[in-house]
C-alpha positions in Angstrom: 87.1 108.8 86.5 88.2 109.8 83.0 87.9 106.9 80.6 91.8 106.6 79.7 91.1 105.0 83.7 89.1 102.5 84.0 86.6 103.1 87.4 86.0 99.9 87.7 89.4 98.5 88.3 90.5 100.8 91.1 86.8 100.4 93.0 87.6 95.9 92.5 91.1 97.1 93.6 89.7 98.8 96.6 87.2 96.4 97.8 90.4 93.7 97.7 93.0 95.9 99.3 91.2 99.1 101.0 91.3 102.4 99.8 94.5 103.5 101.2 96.4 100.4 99.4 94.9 102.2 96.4 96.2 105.1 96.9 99.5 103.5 97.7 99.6 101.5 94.5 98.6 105.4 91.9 100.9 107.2 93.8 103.7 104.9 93.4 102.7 104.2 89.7 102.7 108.6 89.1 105.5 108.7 90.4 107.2 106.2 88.6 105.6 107.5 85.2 107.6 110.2 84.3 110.7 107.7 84.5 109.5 105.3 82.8 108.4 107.6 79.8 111.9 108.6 80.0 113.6 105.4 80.1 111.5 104.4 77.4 112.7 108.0 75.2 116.2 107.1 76.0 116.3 103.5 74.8 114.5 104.1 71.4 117.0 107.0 70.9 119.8 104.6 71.6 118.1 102.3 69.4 118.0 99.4 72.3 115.7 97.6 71.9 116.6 95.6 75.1 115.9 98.4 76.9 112.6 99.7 75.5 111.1 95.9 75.5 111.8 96.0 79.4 110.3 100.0 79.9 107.5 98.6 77.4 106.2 96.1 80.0 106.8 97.6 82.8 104.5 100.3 81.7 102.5 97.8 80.5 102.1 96.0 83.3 101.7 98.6 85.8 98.9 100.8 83.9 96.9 97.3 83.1 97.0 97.5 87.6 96.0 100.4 88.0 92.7 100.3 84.9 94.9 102.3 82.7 94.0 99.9 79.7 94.5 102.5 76.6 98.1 102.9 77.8 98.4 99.7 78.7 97.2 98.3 75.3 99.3 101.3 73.3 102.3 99.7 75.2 101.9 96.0 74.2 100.9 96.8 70.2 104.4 98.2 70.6 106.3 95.3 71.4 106.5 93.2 68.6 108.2 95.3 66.3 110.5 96.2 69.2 111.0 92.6 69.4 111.9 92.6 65.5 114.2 95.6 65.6 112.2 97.8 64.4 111.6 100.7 66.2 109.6 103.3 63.7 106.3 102.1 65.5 107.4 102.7 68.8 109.3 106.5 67.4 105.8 107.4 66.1 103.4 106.1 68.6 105.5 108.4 71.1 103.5 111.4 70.8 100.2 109.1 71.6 102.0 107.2 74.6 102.6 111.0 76.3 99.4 112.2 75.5 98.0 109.0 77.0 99.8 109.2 80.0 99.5 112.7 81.0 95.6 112.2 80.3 96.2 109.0 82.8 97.9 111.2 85.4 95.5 113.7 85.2 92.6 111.4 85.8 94.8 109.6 88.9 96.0 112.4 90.7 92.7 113.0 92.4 92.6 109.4 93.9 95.5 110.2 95.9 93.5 112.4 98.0 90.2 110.9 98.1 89.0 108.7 100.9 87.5 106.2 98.5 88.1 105.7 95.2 84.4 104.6 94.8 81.8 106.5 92.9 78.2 106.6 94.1 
């Protein structure tokens, strides 16, 4: 695994739920990560906060399930100034945010086609 993916969550994640729940859970979170990226561009052009406070945690929340913890933590340093109005944090954190998530797809796309998520 890459280290913008924790290892260690998906192999706790697979010894809970089985390996094919794992790949159940990455595939539904890549393919829900381009939308969400975009949802989130949308709302902070529109200024709506509303709207990038929900994106915000839902990306949040589904990278801390699947051991993406640098996105994950990127998402959440965001919120409070969302929360405040002020979105220049979130406008210039967005070149990080897609360059951590297309480092977090690229280290997840492989589980999808593994047996086991495990490393020996």
């Amino acid at each position: 695994m890459n280290p913008v993916v924790e290892s260690a969550v998906l192999t706790a994640l697979e010894h809970e739920a089985g390996a094919e729940r794992v790949r159940e859970i990455v595939g539904r979170y890549l393919a829900t990560l381009e939308e969400r990226l975009y949802f989130l561009r949308g709302a902070l052009a529109a200024y709506n906060s509303a709207d990038a406070l929900v994106t915000l945690r839902g990306l949040r929340r589904a990278s801390t399930v699947v051991g993406a913890h640098q996105l994950a933590d990127l998402a959440d340093s965001l919120e409070p100034s969302l929360r405040r109005g002020n979105f220049r944090p979130a406008r210039d954190a967005l070149p990080e945010l897609l360059q951590l998530a297309a480092g977090t797809k690229a280290a997840l796309t492989p589980v999808l086609g593994t047996s086991m998520v495990t490393t020996p």
